[in-house]
C-alpha positions, -999 to +999 in steps of 0.1 A: +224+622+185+238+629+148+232+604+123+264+598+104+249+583+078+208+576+069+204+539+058+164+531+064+173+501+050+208+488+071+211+455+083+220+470+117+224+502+142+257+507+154+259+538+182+293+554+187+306+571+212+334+598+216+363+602+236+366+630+263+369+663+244+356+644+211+325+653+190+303+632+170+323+641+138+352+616+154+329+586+143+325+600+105+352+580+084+336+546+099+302+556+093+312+564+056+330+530+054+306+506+068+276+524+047+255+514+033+249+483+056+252+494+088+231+527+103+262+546+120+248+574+150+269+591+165+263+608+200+269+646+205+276+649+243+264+690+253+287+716+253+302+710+218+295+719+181+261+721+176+253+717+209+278+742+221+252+766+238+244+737+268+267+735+289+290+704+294+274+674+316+300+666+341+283+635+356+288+602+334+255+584+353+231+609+345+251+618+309+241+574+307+205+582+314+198+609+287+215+589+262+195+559+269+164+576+270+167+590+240+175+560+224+148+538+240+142+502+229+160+491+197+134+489+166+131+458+142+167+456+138+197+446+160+217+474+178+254+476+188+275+499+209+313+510+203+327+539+227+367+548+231+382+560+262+355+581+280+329+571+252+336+532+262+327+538+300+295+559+285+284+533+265+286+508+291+267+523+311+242+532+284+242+494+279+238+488+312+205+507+317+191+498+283+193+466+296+167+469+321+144+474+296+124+448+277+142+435+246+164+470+254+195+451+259+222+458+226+237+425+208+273+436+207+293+461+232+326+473+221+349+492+242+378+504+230+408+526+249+396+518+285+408+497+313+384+481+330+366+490+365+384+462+381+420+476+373+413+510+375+433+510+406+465+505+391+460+541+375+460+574+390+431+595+387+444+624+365+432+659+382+447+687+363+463+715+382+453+741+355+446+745+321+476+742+310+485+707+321+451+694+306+464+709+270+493+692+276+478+657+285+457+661+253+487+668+231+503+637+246+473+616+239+468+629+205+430+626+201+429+663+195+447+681+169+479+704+177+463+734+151+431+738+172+456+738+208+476+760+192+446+784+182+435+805+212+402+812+198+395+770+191+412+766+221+381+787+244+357+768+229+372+731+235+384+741+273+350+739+286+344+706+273+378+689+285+372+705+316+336+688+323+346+656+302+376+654+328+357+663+357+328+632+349+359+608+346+375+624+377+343+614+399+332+585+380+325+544+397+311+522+374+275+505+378+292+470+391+283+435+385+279+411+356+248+431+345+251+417+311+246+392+285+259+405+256+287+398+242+315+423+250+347+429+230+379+453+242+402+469+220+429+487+229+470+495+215+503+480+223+515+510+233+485+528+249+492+540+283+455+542+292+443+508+289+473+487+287+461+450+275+465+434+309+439+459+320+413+456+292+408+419+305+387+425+331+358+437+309+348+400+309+337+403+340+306+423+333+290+403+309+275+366+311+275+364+270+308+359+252+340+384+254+368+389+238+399+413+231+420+424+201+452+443+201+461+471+175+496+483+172+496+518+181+487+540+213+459+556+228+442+566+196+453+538+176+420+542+155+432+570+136+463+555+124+446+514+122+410+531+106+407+499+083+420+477+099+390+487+129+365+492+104+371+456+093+371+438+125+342+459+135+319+448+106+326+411+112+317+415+147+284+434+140+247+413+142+229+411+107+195+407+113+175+405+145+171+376+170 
């Protein structure tokens, strides 16, 4: 867990988590923005940056239970949740298991780039052949930049990682059920193939507690491109002060 930024004294914890192949570092320029009122952490999945010596988790339920562990209970201040793509299944199901603890459950989950469980049979599994066609599906997504595909040396290092991120979502069912109360909000773009915005409707039906969607102009990673205007809607949907 990386703290992107130190606020002892935020109104709030927000806990990000990144897409398949991302690092910790993705969550950085929304940290900076929503300091010094909101306590921004950021998850580092193994495998990557300074946890590049473990190797990569490959198994999104038991990826859930370490990260909920290690978060535990929220303190004396309200907690929130925001995940894109693979980070928005993740921190579902981190949601899901903190709710099973007393007073564990967060205020707000936000998922962003992801369809949800109940369409995910109108999409095709993607199971690379080789290599090569995972580079290739990343270059057409654009989360990852074209100078560190291009590098062979950058690109040893981030194989590993998009091959056990891929491999988690490959064998991946989601804890069913309306296992929530919280309220739950989807995001996705226009023009994102992933999570197309007939798809991100569903999400409603795992919470009890309010839900809602918004729609960016853009595609899969709208955020980089729409930074304040996601920064924006994300503060006004972010609990203040416990209860």
């Amino acid at each position: 867990m990386n703290r992107a930024y130190t606020g002892a004294d935020a109104d709030c914890e927000l806990v990000c988590f990144p897409h398949a192949g991302g690092s910790a570092g993705y969550w950085r320029g929304l940290a900076l923005d929503l300091a010094p009122d909101v306590d921004v952490l950021a998850v580092q999945y193994p495998g990557r940056l300074d946890r590049l010596n473990e190797a990569p988790v490959e198994d999104l339920h038991l990826l859930a239970d370490l990260v909920a562990e290690v978060l535990g209970p929220p303190g004396n201040r309200p907690r929130a949740l925001l995940g894109h793509s693979m980070g928005a299944s993740l921190a579902y199901e981190v949601a899901v298991r903190l709710a099973r603890l007393p007073g564990g459950e967060p205020q707000l989950l936000v998922l962003s780039g992801r369809r949800a469980p109940s369409a995910a049979h109108r999409r095709q599994r993607f199971r690379p052949r080789d290599d090569a066609e995972l580079v290739d599906r990343m270059r057409g997504l654009g989360g990852t930049q074209a100078v560190l595909l291009d590098d062979p040396e950058m690109l040893e290092l981030i194989l590993p990682v998009l091959r056990g991120d891929y491999r988690a979502l490959e064998t991946y069912e989601d804890t069913a059920g309306r296992l929530l109360t919280c309220p739950v909000v989807a995001l996705t773009g226009d023009r994102d193939p992933e999570a197309p915005v007939e798809d991100i409707q569903g999400w409603r039906d795992h919470t009890s507690g309010d839900f809602r969607t918004h729609v960016f102009g853009g595609g899969h990673f709208y955020l980089n491109d729409r930074a304040g205007e996601v920064t924006e809607l994300v503060r006004g949907l972010l609990p203040t002060h416990a209860g």
